[in-house]
C-alpha positions in Angstrom: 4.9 -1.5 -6.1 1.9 -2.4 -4.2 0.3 1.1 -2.3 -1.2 0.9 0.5 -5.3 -0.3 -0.4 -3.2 -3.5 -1.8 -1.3 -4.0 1.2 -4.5 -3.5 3.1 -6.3 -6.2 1.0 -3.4 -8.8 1.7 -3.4 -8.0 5.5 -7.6 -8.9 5.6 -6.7 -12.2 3.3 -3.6 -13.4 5.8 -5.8 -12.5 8.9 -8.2 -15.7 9.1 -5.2 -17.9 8.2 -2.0 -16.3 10.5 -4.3 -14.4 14.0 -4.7 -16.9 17.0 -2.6 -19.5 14.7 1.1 -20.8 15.6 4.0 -21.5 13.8 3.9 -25.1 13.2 7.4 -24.9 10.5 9.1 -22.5 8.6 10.8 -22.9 5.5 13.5 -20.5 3.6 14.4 -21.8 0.6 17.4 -19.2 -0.4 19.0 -17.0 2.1 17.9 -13.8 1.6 15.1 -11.4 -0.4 16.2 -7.9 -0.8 18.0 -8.0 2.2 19.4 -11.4 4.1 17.1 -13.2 6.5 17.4 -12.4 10.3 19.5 -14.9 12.1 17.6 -18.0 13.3 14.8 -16.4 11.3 12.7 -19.8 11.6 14.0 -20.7 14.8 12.8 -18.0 16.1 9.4 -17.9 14.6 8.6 -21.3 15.2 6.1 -22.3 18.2 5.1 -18.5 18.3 1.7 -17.4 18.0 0.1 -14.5 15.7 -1.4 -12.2 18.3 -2.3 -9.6 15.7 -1.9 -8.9 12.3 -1.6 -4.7 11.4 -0.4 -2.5 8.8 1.6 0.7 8.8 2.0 2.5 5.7 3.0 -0.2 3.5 4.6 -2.1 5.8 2.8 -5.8 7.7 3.3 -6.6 11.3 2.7 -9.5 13.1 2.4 -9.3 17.0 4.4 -12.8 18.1 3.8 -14.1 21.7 7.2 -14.6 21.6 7.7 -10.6 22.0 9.1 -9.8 19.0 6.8 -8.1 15.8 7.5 -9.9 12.1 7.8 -6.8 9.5 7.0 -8.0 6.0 7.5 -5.5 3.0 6.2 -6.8 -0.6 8.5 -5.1 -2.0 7.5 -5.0 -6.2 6.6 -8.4 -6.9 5.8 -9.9 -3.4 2.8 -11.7 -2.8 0.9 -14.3 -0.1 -0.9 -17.4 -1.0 -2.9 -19.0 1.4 -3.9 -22.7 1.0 -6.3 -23.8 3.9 -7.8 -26.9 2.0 -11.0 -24.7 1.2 -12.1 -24.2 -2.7 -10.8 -20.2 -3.1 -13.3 -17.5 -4.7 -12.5 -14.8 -6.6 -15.2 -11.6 -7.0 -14.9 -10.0 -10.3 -14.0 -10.8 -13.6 -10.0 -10.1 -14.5 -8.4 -9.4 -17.5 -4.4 -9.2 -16.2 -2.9 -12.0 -14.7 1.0 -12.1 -14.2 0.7 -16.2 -13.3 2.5 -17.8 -10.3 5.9 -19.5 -11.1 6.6 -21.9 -8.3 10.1 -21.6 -8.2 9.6 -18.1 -6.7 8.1 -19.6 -3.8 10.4 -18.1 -1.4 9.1 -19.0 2.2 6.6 -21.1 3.5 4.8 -20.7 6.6 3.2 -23.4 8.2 0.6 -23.2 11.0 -1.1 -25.6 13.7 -4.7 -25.0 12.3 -3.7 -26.2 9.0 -3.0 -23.2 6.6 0.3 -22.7 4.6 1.0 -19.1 3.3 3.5 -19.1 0.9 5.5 -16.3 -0.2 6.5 -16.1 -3.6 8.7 -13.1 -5.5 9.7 -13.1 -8.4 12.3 -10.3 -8.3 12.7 -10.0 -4.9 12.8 -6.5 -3.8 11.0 -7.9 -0.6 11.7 -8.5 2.8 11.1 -10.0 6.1 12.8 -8.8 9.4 12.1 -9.5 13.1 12.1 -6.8 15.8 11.8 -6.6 19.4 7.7 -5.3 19.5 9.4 -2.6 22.5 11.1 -1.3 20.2 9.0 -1.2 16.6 8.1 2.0 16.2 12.1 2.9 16.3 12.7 0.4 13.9 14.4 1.7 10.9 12.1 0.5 8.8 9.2 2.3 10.7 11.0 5.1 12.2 10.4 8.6 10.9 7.2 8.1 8.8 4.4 10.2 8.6 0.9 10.2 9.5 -1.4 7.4 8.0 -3.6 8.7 5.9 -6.7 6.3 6.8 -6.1 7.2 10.7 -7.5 9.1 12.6 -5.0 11.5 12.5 -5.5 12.7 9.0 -7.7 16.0 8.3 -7.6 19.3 6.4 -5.8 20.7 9.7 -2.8 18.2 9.3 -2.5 19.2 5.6 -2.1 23.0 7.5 0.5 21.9 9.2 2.5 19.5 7.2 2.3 21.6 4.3 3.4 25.2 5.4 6.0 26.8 3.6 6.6 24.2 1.5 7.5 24.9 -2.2 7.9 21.6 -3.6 4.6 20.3 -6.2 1.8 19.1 -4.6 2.7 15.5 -5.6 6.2 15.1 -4.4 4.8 16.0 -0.8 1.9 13.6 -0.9 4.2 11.1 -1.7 6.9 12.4 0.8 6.3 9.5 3.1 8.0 11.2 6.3 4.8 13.3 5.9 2.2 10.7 5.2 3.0 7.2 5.2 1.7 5.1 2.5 0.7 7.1 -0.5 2.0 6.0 -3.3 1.6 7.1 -7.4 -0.9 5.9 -8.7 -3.3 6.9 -5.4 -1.9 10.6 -5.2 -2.9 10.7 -9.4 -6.5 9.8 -8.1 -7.1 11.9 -5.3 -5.7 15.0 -6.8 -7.1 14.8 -9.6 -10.5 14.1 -7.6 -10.0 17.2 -5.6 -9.2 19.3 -8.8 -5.7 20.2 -7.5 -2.9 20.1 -9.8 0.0 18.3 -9.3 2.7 20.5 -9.7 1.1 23.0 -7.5 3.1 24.2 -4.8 2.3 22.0 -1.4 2.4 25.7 0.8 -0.8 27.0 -1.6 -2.8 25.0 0.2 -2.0 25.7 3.8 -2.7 28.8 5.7 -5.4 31.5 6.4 -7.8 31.8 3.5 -10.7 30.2 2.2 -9.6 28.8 -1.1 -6.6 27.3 0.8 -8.9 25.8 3.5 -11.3 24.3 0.5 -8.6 22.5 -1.1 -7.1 20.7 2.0 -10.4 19.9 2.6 -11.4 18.7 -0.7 -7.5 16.6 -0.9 -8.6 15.0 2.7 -11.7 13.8 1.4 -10.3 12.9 -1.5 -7.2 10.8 -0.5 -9.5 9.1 2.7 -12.1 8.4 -0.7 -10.2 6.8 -3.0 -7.7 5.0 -0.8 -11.3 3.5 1.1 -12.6 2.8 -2.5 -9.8 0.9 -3.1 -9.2 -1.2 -0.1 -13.1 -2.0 -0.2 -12.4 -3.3 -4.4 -9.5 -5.2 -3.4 -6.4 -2.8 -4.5 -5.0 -2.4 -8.1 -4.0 -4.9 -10.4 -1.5 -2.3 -12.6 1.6 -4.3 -12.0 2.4 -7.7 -10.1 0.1 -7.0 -7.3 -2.2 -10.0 -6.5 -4.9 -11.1 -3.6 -3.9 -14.0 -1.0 -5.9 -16.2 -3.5 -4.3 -15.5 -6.3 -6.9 -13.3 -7.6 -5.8 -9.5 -9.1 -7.7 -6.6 -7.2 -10.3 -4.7 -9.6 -10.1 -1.2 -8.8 -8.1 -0.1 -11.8 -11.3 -0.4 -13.6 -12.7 2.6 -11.8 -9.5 4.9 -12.2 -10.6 8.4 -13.4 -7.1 9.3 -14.3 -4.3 7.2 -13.5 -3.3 5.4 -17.2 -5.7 7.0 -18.9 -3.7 9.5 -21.3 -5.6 10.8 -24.2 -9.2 9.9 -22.6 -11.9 12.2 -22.1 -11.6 13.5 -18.6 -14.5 12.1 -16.2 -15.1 15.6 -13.9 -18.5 16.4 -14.6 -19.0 19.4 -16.8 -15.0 19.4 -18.0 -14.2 19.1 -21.5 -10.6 18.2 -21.2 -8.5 15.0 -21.8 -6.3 13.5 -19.2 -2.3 14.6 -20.0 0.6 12.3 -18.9 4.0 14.3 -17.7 6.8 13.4 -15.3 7.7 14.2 -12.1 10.7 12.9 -10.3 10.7 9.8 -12.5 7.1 9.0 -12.6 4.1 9.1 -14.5 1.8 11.9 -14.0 -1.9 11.7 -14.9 -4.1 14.9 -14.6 -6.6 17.1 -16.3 -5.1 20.7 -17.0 -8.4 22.2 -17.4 -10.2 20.9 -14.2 -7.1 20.7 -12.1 -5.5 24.0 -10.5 
């Protein structure tokens, strides 16, 4: 599933195309993704225009004049295409392509200023919904998540207090999104093992008085506000289906320390360990046992 650099990196490649733009048409060609398609869905999007274009946790919102927000959710497989009659570029050289199959081209969203974005799935665990903008932050698809983690919100002192007294590993909080909205696996694999915090360390160990406490929420902050900017800035990962607006697959997996690298020679500095893979709640764990604690 896309985290949230990739989410970021589709949000700057819609932005040009969808911000100041109307809805010329809109086209559903099946009646629902993961979940059916609001009623009068292109009615009501029709003749409106993009004010803004924003994120929240993994979660794209587009501001309507109409007063109502459009939530898009790219579920496992989503993705945007944007055709604007301009010859597309792609930085980097890729090695993973999962293709485009047409006949996953779900919606189509025309604008007056010329651009189509098309969204295409191919399994559908996507969705689109339209909310009141009054009332977006109660939402239930936005209601009750946590703090963003490239806000301005996020520090060593909400670590503190998010993370007293709790018992559960390390990871399972980070990824707690009631707590912080929009970390997701493979990020949380980074930045701990970046901050040389183990992942089934109890969340609690690092809250409170005391200085090694206070050094490793710092060192996780820095850490998760690192690799999440890294990210965003190499356009995302390219792990599973995830791809750019153009087409293109983001590049930062190449720069993963230890996310997929089981039985590699762990990059810390000075360590002499290889990254382990374990599970935790159903996932894939990658860490370093000796630098990570």
């Amino acid at each position: 599933m896309p985290e949230l650099p990739e989410v970021e990196t589709v949000r700057r490649g819609l932005e040009p195309a969808m911000v100041g733009a109307r809805f010329s048409a809109v086209e559903t060609r099946r009646p629902n993704l993961r979940f059916p398609f609001p009623e009068r869905f292109a009615d009501r999007l029709t003749g409106a225009r993009v004010n803004a274009l924003t994120r929240r946790a993994k979660f794209l919102i587009a501001s309507l004049s109409s007063g109502e927000a459009l939530i898009l959710h790219l579920g496992m497989s989503g993705r945007f295409l944007v055709e604007t009659g301009k010859t597309a570029t792609q930085p980097g050289v890729f090695h993973q392509d999962v293709g485009r199959h047409a006949a996953h081209d779900h919606v189509v969203f025309r604008f007056d200023g010329g651009a189509t974005v098309t969204y295409n799935d191919v399994r559908r665990f996507g969705f689109m919904d339209l909310v009141s903008q009054e009332g977006l932050e109660a939402s239930p698809h936005l209601s009750g998540l946590g703090i963003e983690p490239l806000g301005n919100d996020f520090h060593a002192d909400a670590l503190d207090r998010l993370f007293s007294g709790r018992a559960a590993p390390l990871k399972a909080a980070l990824l707690d999104q009631k707590l912080i909205a929009g970390l997701g696996n493979i990020y949380v694999c980074e930045a701990l093992h970046r901050a040389g915090l183990a992942p089934t360390r109890a969340a609690g160990s690092i809250a409170g008085p005391g200085k090694r406490a206070l050094a490793a929420r710092q060192a996780l902050a820095t850490a998760i506000r690192d690799v999440l900017t890294e990210a965003v800035a190499a356009g995302g990962s390219s792990i599973s289906d995830h791809a750019r607006t153009d087409g293109s697959l983001g590049y930062f997996q190449h720069s993963f320390r230890a996310y997929d690298r089981e039985g590699k020679a762990c990059t810390t500095p000075g360590c002499s360990g290889t990254i382990r893979r374990m599970v935790q709640s159903g996932r894939s764990t990658f860490h370093c046992a000796l630098c990570q604690d």
